[in-house]
PyMOL commands that place a pseudoatom at each C-alpha (Angstrom):
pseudoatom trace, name=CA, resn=UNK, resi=1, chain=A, elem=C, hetatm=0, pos=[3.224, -12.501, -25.540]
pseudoatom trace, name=CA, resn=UNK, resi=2, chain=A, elem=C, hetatm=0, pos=[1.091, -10.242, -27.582]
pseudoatom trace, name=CA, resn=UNK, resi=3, chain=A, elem=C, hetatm=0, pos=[0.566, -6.292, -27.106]
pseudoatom trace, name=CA, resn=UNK, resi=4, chain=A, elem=C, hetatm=0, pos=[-2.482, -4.742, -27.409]
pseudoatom trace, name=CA, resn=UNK, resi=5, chain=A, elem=C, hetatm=0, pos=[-3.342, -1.117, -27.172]
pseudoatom trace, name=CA, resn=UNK, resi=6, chain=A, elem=C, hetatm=0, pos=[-5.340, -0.289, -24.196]
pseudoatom trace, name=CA, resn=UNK, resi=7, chain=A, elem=C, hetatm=0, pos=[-7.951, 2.891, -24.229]
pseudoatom trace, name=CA, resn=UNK, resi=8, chain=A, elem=C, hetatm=0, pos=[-10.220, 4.315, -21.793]
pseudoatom trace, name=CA, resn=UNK, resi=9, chain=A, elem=C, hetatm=0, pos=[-7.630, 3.641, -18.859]
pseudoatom trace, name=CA, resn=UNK, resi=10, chain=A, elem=C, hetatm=0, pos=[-5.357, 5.426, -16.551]
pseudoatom trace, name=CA, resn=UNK, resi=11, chain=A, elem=C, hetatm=0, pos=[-1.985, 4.766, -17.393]
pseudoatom trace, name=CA, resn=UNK, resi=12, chain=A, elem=C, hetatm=0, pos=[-0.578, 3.931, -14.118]
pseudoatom trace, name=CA, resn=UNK, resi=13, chain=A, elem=C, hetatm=0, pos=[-3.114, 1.234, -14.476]
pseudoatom trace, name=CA, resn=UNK, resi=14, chain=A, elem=C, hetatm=0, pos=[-1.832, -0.523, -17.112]
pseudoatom trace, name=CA, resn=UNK, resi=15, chain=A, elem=C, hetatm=0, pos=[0.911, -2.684, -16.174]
pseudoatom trace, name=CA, resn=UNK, resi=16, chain=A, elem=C, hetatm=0, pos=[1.941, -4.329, -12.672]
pseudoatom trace, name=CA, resn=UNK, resi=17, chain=A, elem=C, hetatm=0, pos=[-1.761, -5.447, -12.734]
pseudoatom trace, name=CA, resn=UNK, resi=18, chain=A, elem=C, hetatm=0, pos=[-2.828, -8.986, -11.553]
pseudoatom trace, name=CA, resn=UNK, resi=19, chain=A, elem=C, hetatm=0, pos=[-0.872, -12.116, -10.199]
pseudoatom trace, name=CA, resn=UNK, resi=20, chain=A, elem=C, hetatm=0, pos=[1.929, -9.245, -10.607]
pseudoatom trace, name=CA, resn=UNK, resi=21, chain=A, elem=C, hetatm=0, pos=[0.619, -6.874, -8.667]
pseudoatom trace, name=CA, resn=UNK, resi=22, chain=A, elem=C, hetatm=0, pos=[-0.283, -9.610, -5.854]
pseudoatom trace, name=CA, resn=UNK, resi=23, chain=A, elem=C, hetatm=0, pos=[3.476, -10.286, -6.097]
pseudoatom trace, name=CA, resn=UNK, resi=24, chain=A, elem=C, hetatm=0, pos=[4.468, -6.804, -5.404]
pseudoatom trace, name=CA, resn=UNK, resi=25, chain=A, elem=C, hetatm=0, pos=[1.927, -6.491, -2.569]
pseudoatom trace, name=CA, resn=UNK, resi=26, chain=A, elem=C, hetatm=0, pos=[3.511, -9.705, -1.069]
pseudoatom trace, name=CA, resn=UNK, resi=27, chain=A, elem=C, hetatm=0, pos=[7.188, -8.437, -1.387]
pseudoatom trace, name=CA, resn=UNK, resi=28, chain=A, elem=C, hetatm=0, pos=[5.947, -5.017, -0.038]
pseudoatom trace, name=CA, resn=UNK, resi=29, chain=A, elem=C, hetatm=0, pos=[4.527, -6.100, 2.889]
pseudoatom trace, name=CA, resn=UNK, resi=30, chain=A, elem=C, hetatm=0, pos=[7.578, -9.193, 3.610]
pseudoatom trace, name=CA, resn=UNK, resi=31, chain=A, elem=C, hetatm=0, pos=[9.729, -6.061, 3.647]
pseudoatom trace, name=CA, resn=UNK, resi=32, chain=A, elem=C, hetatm=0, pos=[8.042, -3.798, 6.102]
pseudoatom trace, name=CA, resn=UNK, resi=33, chain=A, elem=C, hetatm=0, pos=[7.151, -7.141, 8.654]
pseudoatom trace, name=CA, resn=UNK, resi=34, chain=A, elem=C, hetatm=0, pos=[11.186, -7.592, 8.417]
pseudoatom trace, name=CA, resn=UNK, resi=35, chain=A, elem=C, hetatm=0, pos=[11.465, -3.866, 9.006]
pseudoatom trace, name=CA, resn=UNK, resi=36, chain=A, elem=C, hetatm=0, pos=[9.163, -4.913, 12.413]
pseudoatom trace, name=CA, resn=UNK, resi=37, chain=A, elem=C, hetatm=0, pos=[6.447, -2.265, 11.056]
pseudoatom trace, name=CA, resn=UNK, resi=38, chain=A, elem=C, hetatm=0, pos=[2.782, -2.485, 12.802]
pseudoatom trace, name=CA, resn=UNK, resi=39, chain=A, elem=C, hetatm=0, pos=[-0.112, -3.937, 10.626]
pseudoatom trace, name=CA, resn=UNK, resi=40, chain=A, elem=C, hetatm=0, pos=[-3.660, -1.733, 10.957]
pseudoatom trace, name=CA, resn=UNK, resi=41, chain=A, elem=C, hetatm=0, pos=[-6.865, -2.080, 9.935]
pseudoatom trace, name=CA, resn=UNK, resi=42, chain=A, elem=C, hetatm=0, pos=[-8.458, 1.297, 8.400]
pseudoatom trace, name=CA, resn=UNK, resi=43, chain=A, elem=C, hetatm=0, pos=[-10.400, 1.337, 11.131]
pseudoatom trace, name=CA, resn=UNK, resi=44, chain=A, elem=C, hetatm=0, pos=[-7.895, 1.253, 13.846]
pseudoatom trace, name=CA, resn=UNK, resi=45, chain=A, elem=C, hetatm=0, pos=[-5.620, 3.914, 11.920]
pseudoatom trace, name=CA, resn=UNK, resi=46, chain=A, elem=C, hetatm=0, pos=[-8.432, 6.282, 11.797]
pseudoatom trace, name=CA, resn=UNK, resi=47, chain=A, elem=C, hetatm=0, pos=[-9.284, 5.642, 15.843]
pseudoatom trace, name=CA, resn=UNK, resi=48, chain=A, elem=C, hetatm=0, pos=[-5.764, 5.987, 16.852]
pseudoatom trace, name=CA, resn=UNK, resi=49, chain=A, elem=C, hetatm=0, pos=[-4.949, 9.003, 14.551]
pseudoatom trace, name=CA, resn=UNK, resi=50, chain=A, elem=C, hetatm=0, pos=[-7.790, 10.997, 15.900]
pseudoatom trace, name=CA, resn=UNK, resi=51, chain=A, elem=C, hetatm=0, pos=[-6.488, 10.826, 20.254]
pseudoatom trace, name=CA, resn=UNK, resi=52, chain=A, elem=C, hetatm=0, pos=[-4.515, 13.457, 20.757]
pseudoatom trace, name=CA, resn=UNK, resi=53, chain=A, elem=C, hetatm=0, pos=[-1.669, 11.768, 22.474]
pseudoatom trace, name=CA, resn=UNK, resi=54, chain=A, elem=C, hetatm=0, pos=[-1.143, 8.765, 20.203]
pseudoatom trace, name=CA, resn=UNK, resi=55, chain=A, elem=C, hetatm=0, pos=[2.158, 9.423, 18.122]
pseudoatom trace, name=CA, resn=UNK, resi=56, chain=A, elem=C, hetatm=0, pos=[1.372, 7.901, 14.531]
pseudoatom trace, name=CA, resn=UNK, resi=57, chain=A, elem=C, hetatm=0, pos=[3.500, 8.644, 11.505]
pseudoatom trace, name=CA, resn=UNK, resi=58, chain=A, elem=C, hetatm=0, pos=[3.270, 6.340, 8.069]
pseudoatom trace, name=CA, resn=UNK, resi=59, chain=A, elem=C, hetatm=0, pos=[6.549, 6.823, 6.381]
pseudoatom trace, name=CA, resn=UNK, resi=60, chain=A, elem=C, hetatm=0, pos=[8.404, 9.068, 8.786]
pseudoatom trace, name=CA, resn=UNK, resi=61, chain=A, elem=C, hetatm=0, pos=[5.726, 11.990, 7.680]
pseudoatom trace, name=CA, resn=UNK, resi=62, chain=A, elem=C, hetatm=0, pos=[3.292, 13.264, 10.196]
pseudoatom trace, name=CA, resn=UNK, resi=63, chain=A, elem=C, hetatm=0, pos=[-0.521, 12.714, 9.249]
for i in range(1, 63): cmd.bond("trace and resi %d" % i, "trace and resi %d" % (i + 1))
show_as sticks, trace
zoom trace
């Protein structure tokens, strides 16, 4: 493995990147389908968030 210094990027960007990241992602969402959470499109999330009577909440926080 060699280390090289990296300039000219945001340092939350630097590391988890790639075939890591897609990793993460995959654990991330294995966890919440186990935890039975609901899958949306953008689209649908901004539909549903906008009728008044629709209850949505990402996280257990309100939108």
């Amino acid at each position: 493995m060699e280390f090289v210094p990296i300039k000219g990027v945001r340092f939350d960007c630097r590391f988890n990147t790639g075939e890591k990241a897609l990793e993460l992602l995959e654990k991330l969402i294995e966890y919440y389908k186990n935890e039975n959470a609901k899958f949306l499109l953008m689209r649908e999330y901004l539909r549903l968030s906008s009728l008044e009577d629709f209850d949505i909440s990402i996280c257990g926080a309100d939108p």
